[in-house]
N, C-alpha and C positions, 0 to 999 in steps of 0.2 A: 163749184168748179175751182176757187179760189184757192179754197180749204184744200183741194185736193191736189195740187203742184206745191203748196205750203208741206204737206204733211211727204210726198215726193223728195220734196228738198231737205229736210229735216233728216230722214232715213238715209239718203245721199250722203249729206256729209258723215251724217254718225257712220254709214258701212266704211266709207274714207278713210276715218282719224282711228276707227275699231283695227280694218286693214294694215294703217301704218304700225300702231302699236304692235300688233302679229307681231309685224317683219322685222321691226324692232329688239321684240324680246326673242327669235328664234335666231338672229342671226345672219348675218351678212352670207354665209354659207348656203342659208336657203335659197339663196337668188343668184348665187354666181355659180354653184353646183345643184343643180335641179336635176334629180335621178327619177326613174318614172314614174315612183309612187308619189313623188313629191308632186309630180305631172298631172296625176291622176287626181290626186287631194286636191291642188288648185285648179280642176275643173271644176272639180265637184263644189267648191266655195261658191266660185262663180256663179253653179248654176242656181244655191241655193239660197245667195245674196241676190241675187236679181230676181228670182220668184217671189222672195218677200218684200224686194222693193215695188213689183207690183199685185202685190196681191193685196186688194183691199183688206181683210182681215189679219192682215199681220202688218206690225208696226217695228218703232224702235226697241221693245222687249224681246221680239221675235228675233232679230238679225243680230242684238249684242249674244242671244244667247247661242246660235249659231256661227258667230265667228270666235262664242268664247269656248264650244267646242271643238270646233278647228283648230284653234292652239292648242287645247288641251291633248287633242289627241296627235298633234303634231310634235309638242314636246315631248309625251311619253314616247313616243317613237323614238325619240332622240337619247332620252333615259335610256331605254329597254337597249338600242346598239351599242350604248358608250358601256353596259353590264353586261352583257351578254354576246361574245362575240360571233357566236353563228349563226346571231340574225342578222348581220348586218348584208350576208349575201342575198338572205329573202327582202329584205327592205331595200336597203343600198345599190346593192349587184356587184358585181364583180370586173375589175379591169380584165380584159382578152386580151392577148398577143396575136395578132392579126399578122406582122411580120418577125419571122424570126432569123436570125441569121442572115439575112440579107433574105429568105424565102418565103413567098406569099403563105399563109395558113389558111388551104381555101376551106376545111373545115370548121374553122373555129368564124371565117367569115361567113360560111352557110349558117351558122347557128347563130349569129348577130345579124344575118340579113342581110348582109353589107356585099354589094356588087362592089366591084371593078369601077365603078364611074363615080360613084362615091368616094372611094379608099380614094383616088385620085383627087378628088375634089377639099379633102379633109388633109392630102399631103400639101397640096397648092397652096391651103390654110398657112400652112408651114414653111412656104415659102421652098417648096423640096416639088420640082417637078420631074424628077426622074425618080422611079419606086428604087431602081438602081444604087441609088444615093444611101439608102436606109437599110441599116441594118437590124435595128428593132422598132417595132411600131406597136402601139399597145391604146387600143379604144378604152376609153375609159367609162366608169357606169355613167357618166351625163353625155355622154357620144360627141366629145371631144377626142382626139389624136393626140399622143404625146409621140414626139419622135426623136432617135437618137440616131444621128448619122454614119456611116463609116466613117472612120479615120480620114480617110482621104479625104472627103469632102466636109470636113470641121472646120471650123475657124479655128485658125490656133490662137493661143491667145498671149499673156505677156510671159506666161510662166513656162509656156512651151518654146519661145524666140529667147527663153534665159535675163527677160530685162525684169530690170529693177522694177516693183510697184509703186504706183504713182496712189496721190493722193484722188481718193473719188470725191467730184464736186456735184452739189445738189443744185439746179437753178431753181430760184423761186423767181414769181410774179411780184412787178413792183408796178405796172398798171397795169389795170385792164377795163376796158371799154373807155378811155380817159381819164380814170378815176384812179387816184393811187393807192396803193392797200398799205394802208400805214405798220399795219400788222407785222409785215414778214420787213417793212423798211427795219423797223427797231427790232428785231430777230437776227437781223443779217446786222446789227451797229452801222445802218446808214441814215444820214438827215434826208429831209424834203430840198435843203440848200446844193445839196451834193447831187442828187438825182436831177434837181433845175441843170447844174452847171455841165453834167453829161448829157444831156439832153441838146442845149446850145450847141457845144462839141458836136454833135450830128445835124446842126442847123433847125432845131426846134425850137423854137420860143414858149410853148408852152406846152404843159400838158395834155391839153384838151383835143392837140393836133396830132395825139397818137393815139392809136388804139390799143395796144398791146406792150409790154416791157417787162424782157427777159433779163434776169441778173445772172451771174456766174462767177467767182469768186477769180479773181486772174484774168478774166477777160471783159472786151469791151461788149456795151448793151446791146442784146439784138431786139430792133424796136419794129415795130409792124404801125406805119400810120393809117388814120383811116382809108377807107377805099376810096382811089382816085378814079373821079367819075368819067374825065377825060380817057383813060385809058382802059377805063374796066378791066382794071386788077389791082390786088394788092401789090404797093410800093414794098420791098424788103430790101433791108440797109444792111 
């Protein structure tokens, strides 16, 4: 019985670290744009990494060789579209225009499936609760919405109001959970003596009594202390 949770465990981690490696070598893309086949392939991993996790006659041999074919035919996929571009509608698929002109395409949403309580639910995404507001709407092959507004309803921005461009500032973390990330301190040319002394300035004495510290180049720290138990919520300064 021992043996066999031992040997459980052993195939466990290897499918794991086999898994991470995949994701690794294919790409950050495989996970933030999953298109259906990609959908399909990773059930199919799934189902053929948990059969051999429990299938007494298949071991660590069986599952590397199995997930070393799932890359393999995951990356030719990726070869064969990046050469050959008119697989990439059989593999990939194709963006729809769902809205055009400000006008529903109930066609092209009959042939993506896509009701009315959907398209709404995918504009809300967008933060666009009136279909009104949009003048192009385009599902994309991983069944995300991309939207472009009418005019009227844009934000305008600096270049539209005629002003001068400002410098864009990045904030980085200089603590988090208590602990200071010395890292981004010496990235940003800041000491630990300099972080103490704005720290006082908000009435902190130490580190240890904040949870969070936001930097921003020109402005003062926005600090988050730990959760105050007396009021159950975070304090924000």
């Amino acid at each position: 019985m021992m043996s066999d949770y031992l040997s459980m465990f052993t195939e466990t981690v290897f499918g794991f670290f086999a898994l991470f490696v995949i994701t690794k070598v294919l790409g950050k893309t495989q996970i933030s744009q999953i298109t259906p086949f990609d959908f399909i392939s990773a059930l199919l991993l799934g189902e053929l990494v948990g059969n051999a996790l429990f299938d007494e006659k298949a071991g660590v041999p069986e599952i590397a060789f199995v997930v070393t074919l799932y890359g393999v035919l995951m990356y030719s996929s990726e070869i064969i579209t990046q050469k050959f571009k008119r697989t990439r509608g059989l593999i990939e698929g194709y963006p729809s225009v769902v809205i055009h002109n400000g006008k529903l395409m109930r066609d092209v949403m009959k042939k993506n499936k896509l009701d009315i309580h959907q398209l709404q639910h995918l504009l809300r995404e967008k933060d666009v609760f009136s279909i009104q507001e949009v003048e192009f709407g385009i599902l994309e092959s991983d069944g995300t919405l991309s939207v472009l507004r009418k005019s009227d309803y844009q934000t305008p921005t600096r270049k539209d109001m005629k002003l001068s461009p400002q410098e864009v500032k990045l904030p980085v973390t200089l603590v988090n959970d208590g602990e200071i990330i010395y890292d981004n301190l010496k990235e940003k040319n800041l000491t630990e003596e300099w972080l103490h002394e704005k720290l006082k300035e908000q009435g902190y004495e130490k580190v240890e009594e904040v949870f969070y510290v936001e930097y921003t180049k020109g402005e003062e720290l926005f600090i988050l202390p730990f959760f105050n138990r007396d009021h159950q919520k975070w304090d924000v300064q």
